[in-house]
C-alpha positions as MATLAB code, in Angstrom:
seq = 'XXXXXXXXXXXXXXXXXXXXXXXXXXXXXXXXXXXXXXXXXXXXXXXXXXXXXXXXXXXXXXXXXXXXXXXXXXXXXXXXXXXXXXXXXXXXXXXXXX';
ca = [
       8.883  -14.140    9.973;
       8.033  -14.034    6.253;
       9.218  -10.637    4.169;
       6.378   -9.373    2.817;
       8.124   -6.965    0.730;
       8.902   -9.897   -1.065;
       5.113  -11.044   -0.765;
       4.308   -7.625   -2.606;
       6.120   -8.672   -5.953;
       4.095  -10.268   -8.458;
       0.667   -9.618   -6.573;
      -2.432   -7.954   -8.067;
      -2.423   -4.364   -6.332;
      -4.899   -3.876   -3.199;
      -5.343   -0.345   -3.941;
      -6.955   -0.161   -7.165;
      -7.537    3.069   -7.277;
     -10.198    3.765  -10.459;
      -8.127    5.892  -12.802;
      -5.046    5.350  -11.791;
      -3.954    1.714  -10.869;
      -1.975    0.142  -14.000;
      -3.425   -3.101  -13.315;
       0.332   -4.472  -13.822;
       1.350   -7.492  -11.077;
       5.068   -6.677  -11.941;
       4.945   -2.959  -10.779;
       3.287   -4.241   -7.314;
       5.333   -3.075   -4.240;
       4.364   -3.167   -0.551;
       3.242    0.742    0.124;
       3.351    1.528    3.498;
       1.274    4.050    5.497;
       2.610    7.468    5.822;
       1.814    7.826    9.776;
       5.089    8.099   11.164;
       4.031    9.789   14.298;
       1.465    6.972   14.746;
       4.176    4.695   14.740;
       6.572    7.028   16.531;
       9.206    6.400   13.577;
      11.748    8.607   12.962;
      12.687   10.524    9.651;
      15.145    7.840    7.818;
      12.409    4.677    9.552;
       9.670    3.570    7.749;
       6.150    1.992   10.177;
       6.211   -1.697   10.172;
       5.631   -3.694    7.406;
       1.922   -5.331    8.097;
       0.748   -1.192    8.272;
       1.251   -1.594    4.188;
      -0.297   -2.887    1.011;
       0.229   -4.981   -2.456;
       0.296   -1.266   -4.422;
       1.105   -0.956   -8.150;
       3.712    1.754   -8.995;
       1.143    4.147  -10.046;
      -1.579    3.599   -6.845;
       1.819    4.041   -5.036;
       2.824    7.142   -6.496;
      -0.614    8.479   -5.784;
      -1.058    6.683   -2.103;
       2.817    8.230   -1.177;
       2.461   11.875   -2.757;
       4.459   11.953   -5.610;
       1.752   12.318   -7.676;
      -1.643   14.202   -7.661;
      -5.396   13.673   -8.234;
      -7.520   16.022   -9.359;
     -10.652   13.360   -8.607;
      -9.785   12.339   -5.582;
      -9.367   14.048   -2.108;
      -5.991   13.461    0.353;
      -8.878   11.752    3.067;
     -10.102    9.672    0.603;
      -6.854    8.606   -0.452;
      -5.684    8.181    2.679;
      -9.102    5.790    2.844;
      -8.248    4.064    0.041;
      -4.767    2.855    1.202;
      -6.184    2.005    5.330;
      -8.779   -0.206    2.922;
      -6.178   -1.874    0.864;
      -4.181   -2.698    4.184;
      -6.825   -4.339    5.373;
      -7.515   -6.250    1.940;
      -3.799   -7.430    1.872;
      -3.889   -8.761    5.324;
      -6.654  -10.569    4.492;
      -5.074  -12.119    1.424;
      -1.906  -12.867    3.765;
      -4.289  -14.550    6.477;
      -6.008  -16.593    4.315;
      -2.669  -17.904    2.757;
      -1.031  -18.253    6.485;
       1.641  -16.179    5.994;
      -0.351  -13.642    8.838;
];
């Protein structure tokens, strides 16, 4: 199975949040969801890795909390990142590493 938190490195971020993405490949990290319960993780766990996304370290900060937007709301957010998962699976498909 290929790592694709090694995929993530390098990549052009999924996210691209206007406003905040840095546009900067060599900040890009795979961001995964925040939906434990969805994924019935536990605390220390993290969901799987194909419920993620190519994310620069600023669309990261914003898509994991650690950082807040006064222009855009947590559902829209939360939007943004389900969108960018599906835009990084289908970069992965159409390479065949999905």
């Amino acid at each position: 199975m290929i790592n694709l938190r090694k995929e993530a490195k390098g990549r052009q971020c999924t996210v691209a949040i206007p406003g905040v993405c840095n546009g900067n490949p060599e900040t890009t990290v795979l961001a995964h969801l925040n939906n434990k319960p969805l994924f019935r993780c536990g605390m220390s766990q993290k969901v799987p890795d194909w419920a993620a996304c190519f994310a620069c370290s600023d669309c990261h900060d914003l898509l994991d909390g650690r950082t807040k937007s006064e222009y855009y709301t947590d559902d829209e957010i939360k939007i943004m990142h389900y969108d960018a998962i599906m835009r990084t699976q289908m970069i992965l498909r159409k390479e065949g590493k999905l």
